[in-house]
Backbone atoms as SQL, in Angstrom:
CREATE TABLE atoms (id INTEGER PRIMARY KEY, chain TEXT, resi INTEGER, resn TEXT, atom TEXT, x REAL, y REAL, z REAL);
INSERT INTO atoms VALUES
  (1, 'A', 1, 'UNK', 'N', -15.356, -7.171, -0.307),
  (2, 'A', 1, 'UNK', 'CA', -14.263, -7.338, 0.642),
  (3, 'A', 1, 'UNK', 'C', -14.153, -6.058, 1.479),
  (4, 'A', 2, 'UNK', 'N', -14.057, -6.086, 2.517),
  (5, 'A', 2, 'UNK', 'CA', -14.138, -4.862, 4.103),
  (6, 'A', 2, 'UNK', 'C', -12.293, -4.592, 4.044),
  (7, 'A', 3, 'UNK', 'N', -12.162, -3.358, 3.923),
  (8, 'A', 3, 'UNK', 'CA', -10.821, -3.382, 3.815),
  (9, 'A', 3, 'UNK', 'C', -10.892, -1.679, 4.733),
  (10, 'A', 4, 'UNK', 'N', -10.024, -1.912, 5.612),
  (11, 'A', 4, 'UNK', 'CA', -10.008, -0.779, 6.635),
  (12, 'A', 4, 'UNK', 'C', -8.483, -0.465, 6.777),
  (13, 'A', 5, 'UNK', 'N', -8.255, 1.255, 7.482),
  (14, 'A', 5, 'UNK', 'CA', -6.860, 1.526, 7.450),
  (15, 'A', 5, 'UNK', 'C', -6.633, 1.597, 8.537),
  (16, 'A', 6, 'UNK', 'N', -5.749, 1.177, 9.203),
  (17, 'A', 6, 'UNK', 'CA', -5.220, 1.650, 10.914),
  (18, 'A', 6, 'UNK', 'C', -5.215, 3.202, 10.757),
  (19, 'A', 7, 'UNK', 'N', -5.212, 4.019, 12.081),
  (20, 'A', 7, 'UNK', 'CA', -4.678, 5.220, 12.323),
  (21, 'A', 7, 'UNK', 'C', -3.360, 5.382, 11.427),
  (22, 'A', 8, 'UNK', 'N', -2.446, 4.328, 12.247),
  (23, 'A', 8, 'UNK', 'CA', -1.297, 4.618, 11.646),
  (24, 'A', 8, 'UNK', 'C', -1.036, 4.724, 10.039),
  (25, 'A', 9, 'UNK', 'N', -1.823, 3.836, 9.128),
  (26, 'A', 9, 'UNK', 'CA', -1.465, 3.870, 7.839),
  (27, 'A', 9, 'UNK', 'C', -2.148, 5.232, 7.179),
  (28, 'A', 10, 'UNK', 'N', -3.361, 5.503, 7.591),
  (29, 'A', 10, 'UNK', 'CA', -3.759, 6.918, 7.610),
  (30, 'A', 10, 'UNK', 'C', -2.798, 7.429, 7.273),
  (31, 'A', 11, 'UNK', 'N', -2.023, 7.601, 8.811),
  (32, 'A', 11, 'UNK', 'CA', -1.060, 8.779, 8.672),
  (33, 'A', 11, 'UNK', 'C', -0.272, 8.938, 7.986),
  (34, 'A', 12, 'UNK', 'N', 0.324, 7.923, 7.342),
  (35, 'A', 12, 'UNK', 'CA', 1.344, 7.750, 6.595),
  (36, 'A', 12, 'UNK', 'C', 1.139, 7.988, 5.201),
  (37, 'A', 13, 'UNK', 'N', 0.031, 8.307, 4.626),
  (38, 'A', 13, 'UNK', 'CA', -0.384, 8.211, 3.054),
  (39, 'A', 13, 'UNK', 'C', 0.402, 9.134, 2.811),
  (40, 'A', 14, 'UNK', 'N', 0.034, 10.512, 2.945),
  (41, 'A', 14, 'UNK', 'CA', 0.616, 11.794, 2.645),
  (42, 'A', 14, 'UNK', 'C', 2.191, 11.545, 1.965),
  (43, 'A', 15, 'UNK', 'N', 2.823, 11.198, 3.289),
  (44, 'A', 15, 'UNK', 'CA', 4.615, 11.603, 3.388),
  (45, 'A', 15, 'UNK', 'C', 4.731, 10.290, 2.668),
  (46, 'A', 16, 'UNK', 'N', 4.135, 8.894, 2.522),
  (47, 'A', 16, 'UNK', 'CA', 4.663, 7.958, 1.616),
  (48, 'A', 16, 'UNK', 'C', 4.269, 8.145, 0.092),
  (49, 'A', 17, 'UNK', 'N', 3.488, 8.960, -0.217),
  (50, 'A', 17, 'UNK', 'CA', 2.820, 9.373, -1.722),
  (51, 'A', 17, 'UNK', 'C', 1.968, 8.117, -2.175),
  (52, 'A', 18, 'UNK', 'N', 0.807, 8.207, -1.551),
  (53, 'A', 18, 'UNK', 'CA', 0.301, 6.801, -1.671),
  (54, 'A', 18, 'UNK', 'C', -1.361, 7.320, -1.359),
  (55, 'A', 19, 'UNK', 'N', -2.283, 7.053, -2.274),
  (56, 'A', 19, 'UNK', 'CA', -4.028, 7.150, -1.988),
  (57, 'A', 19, 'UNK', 'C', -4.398, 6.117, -1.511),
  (58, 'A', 20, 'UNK', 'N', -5.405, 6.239, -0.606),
  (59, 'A', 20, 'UNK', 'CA', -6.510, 5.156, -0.497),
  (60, 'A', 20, 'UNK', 'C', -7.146, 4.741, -1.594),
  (61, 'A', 21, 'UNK', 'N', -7.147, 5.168, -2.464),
  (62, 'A', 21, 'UNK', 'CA', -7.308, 4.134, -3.517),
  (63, 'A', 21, 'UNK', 'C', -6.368, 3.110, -4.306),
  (64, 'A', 22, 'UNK', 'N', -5.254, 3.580, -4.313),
  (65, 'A', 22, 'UNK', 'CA', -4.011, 2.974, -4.342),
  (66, 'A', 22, 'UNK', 'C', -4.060, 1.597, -3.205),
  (67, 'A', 23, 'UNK', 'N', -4.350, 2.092, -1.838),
  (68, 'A', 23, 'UNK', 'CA', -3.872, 0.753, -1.264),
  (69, 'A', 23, 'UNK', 'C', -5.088, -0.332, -1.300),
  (70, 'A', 24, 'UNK', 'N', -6.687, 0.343, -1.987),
  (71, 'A', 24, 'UNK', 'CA', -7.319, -0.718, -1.650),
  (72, 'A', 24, 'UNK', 'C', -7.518, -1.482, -2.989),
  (73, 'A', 25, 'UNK', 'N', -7.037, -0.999, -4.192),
  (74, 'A', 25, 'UNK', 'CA', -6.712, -1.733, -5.200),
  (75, 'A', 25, 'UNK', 'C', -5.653, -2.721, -4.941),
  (76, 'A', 26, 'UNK', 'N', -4.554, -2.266, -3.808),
  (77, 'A', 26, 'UNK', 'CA', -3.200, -3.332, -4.273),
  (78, 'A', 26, 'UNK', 'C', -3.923, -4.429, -3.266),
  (79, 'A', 27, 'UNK', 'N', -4.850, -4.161, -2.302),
  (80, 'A', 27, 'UNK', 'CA', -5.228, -5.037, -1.255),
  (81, 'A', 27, 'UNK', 'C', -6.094, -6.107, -2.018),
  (82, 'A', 28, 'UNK', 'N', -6.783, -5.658, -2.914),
  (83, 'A', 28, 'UNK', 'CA', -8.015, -6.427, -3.891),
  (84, 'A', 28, 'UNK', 'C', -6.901, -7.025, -4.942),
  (85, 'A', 29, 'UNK', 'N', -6.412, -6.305, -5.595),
  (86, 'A', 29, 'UNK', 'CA', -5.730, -7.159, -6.970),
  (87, 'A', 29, 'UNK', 'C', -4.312, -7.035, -7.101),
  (88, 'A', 30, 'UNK', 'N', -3.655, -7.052, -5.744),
  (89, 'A', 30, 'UNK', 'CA', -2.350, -7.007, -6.018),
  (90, 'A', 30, 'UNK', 'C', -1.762, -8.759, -5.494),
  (91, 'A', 31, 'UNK', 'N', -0.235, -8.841, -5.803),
  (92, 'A', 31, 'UNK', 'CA', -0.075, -10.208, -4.988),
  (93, 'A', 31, 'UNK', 'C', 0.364, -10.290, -4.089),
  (94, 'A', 32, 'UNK', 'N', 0.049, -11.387, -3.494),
  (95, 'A', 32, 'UNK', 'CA', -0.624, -11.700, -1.765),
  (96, 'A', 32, 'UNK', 'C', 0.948, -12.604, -1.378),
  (97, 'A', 33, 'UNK', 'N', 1.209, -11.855, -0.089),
  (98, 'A', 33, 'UNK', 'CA', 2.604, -13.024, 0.207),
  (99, 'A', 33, 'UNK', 'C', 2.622, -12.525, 1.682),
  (100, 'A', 34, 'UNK', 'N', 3.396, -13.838, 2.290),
  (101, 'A', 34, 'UNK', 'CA', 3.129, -13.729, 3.830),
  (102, 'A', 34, 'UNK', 'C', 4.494, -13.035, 4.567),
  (103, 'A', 35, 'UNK', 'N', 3.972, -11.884, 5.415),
  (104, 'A', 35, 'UNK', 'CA', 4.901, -10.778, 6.389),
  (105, 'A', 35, 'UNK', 'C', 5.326, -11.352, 7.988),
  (106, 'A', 36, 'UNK', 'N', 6.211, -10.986, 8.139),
  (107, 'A', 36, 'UNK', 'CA', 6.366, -10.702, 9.949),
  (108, 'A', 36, 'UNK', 'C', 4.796, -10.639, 10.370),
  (109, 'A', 37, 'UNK', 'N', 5.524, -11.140, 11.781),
  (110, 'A', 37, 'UNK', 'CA', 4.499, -10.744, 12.909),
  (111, 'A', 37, 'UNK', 'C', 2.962, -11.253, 12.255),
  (112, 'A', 38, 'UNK', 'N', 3.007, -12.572, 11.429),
  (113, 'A', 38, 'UNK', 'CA', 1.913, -13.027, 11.280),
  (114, 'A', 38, 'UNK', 'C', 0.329, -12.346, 10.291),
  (115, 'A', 39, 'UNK', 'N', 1.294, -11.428, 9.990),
  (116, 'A', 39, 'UNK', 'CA', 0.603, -10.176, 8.790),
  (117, 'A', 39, 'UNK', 'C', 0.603, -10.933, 7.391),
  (118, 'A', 40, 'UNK', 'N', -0.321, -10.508, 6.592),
  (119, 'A', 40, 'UNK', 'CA', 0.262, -10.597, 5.455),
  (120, 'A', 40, 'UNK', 'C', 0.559, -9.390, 4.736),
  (121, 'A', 41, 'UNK', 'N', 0.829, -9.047, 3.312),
  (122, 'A', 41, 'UNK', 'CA', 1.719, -8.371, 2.473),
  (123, 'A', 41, 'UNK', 'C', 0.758, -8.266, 1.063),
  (124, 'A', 42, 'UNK', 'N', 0.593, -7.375, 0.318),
  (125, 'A', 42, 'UNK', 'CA', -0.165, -7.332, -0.797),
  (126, 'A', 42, 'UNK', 'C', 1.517, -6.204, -1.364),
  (127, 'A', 43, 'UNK', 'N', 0.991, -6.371, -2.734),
  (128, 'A', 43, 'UNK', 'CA', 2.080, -5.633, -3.466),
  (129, 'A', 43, 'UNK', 'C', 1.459, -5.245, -4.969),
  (130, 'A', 44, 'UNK', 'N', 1.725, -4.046, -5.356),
  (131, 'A', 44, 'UNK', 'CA', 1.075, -3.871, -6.837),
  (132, 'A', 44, 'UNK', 'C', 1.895, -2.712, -7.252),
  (133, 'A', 45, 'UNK', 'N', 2.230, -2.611, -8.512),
  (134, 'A', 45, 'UNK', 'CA', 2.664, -1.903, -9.710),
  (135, 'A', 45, 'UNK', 'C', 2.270, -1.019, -9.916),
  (136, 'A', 46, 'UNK', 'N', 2.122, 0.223, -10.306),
  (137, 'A', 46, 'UNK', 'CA', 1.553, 1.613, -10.822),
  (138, 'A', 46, 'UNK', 'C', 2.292, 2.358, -11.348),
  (139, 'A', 47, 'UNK', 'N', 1.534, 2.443, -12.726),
  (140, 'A', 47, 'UNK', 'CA', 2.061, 3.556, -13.803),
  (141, 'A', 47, 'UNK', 'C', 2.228, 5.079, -13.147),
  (142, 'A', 48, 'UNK', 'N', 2.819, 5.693, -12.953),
  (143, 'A', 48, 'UNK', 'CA', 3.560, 6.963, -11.889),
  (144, 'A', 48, 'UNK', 'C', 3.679, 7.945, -13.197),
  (145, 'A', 49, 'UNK', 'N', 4.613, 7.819, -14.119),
  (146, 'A', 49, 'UNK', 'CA', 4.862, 8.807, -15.035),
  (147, 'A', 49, 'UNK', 'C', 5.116, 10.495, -13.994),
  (148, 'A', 50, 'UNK', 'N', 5.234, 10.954, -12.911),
  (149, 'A', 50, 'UNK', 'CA', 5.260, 11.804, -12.453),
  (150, 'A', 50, 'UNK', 'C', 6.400, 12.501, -11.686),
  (151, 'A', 51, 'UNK', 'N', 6.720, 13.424, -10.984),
  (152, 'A', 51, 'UNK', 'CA', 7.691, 13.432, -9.985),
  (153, 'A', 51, 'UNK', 'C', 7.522, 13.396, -8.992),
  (154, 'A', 52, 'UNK', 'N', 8.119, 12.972, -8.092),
  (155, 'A', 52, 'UNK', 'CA', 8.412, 12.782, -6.509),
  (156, 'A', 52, 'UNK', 'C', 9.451, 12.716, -6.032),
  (157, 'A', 53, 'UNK', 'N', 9.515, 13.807, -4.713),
  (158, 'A', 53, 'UNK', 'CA', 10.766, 14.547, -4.116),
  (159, 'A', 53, 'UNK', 'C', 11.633, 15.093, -5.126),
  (160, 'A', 54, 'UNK', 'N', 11.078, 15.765, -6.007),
  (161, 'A', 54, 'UNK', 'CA', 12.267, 16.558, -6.858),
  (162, 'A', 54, 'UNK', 'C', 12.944, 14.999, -8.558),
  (163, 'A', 55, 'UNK', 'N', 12.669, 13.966, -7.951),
  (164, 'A', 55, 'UNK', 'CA', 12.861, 13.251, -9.283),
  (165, 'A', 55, 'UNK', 'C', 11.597, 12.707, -10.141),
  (166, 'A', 56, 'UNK', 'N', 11.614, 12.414, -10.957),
  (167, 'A', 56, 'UNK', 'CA', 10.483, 11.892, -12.166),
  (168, 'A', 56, 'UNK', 'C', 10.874, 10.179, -12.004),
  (169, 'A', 57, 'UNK', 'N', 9.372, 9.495, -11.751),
  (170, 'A', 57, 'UNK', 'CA', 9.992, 8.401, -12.117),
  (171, 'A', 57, 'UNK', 'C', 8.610, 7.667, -12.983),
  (172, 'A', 58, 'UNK', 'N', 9.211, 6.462, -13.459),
  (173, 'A', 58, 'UNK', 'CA', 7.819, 5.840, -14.437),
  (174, 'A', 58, 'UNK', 'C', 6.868, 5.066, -13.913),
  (175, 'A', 59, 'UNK', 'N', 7.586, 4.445, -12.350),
  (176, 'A', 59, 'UNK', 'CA', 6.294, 3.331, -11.523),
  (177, 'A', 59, 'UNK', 'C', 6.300, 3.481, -10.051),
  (178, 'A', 60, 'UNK', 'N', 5.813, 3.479, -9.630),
  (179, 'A', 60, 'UNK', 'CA', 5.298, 3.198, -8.130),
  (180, 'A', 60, 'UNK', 'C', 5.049, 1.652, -7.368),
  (181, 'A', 61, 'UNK', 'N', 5.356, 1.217, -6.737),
  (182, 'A', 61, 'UNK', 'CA', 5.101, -0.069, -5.815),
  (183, 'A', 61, 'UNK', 'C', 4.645, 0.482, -5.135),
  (184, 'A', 62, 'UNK', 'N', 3.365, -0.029, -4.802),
  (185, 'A', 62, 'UNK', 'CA', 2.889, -0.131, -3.342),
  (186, 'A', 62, 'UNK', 'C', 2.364, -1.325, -2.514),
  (187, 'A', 63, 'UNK', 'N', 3.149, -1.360, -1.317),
  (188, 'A', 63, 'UNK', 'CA', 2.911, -2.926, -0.490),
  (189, 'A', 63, 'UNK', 'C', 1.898, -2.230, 1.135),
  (190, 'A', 64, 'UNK', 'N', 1.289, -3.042, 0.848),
  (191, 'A', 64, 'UNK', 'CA', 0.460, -3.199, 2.213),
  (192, 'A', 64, 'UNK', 'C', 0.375, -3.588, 3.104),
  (193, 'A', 65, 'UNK', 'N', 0.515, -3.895, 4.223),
  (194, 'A', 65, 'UNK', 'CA', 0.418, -4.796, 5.165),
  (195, 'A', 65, 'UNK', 'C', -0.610, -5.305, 5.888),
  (196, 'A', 66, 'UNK', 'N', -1.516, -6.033, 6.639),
  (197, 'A', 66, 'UNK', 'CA', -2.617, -6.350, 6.602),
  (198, 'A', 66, 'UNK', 'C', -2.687, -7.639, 7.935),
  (199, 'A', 67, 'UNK', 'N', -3.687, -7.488, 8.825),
  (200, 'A', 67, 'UNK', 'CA', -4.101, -8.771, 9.201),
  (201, 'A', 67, 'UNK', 'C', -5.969, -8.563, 8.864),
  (202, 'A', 68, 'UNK', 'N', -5.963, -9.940, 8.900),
  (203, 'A', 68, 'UNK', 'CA', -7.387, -10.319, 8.696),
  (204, 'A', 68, 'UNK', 'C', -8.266, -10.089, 9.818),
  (205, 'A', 69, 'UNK', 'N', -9.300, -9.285, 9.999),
  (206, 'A', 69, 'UNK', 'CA', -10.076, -9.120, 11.058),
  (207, 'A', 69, 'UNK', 'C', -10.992, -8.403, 10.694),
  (208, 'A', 70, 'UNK', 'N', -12.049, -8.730, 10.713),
  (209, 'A', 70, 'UNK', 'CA', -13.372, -9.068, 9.558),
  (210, 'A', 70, 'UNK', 'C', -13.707, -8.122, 8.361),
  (211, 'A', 71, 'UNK', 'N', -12.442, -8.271, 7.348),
  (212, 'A', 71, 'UNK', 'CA', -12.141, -8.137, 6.611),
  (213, 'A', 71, 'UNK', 'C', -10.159, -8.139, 6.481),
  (214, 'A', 72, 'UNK', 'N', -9.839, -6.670, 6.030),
  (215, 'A', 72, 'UNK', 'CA', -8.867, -6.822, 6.097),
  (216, 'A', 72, 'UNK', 'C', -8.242, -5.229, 6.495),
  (217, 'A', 73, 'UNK', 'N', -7.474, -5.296, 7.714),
  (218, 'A', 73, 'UNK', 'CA', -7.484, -4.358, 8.485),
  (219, 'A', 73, 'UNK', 'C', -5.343, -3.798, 8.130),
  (220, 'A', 74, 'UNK', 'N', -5.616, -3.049, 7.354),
  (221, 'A', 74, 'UNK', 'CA', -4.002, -2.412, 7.039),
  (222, 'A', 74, 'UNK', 'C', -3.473, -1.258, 7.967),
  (223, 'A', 75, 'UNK', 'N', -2.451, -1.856, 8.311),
  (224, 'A', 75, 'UNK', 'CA', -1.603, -1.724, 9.176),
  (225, 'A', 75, 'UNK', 'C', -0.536, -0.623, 9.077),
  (226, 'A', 76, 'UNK', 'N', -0.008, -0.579, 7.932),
  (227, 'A', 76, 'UNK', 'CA', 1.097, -0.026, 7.471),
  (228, 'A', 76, 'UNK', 'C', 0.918, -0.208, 5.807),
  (229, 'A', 77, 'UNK', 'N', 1.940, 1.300, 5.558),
  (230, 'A', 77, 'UNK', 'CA', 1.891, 0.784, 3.848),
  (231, 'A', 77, 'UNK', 'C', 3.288, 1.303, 3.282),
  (232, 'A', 78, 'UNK', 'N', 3.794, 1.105, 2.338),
  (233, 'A', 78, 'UNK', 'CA', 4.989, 1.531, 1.778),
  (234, 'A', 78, 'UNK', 'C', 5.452, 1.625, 0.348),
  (235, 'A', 79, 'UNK', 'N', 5.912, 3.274, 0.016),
  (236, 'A', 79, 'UNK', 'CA', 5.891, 2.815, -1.536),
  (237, 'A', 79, 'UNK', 'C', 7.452, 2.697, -2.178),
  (238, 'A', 80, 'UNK', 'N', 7.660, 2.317, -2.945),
  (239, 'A', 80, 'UNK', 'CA', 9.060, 2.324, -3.703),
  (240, 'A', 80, 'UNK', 'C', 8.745, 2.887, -5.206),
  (241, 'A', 81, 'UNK', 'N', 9.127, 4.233, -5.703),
  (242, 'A', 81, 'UNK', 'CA', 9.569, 4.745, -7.223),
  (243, 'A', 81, 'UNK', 'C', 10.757, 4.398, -7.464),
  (244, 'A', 82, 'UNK', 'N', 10.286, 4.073, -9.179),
  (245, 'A', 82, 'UNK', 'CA', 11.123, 3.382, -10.172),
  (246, 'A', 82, 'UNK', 'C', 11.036, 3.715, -11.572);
């Protein structure tokens, strides 16, 4: 599976605490549900155990966003600790 990052999601890894490996696992084996603007949405779970911004937390979400174009071309990404 061809899985590519926009500029923009690039940019965003850093300040959202999020790897490229992170998003191309949630893109491959996370679950698949349909977004705005004709996108779809991947979403996956991760054991975190770490801190971020000054708190400790135990999981990570990370959702993807994505249109199909010959493969799958991510757009944006976003994480939520928990």
């Amino acid at each position: 599976m061809n899985i590519r990052l926009h500029p923009h999601a690039r940019d965003r890894l850093a300040e959202r605490g999020v790897s490229e490996e992170e998003i191309f696992n949630t893109v491959r084996e996370g679950e698949k549900f349909s977004a705005k603007f004709g996108r779809t949405g991947f979403r996956r779970n991760f054991a975190f155990n770490q801190e971020w911004r000054g708190r400790r937390y135990a999981n990570k979400q990370v959702e993807a966003y994505a249109v199909e174009e010959n493969g799958w071309l991510v757009i944006t990404v976003i994480a939520r600790f928990f």
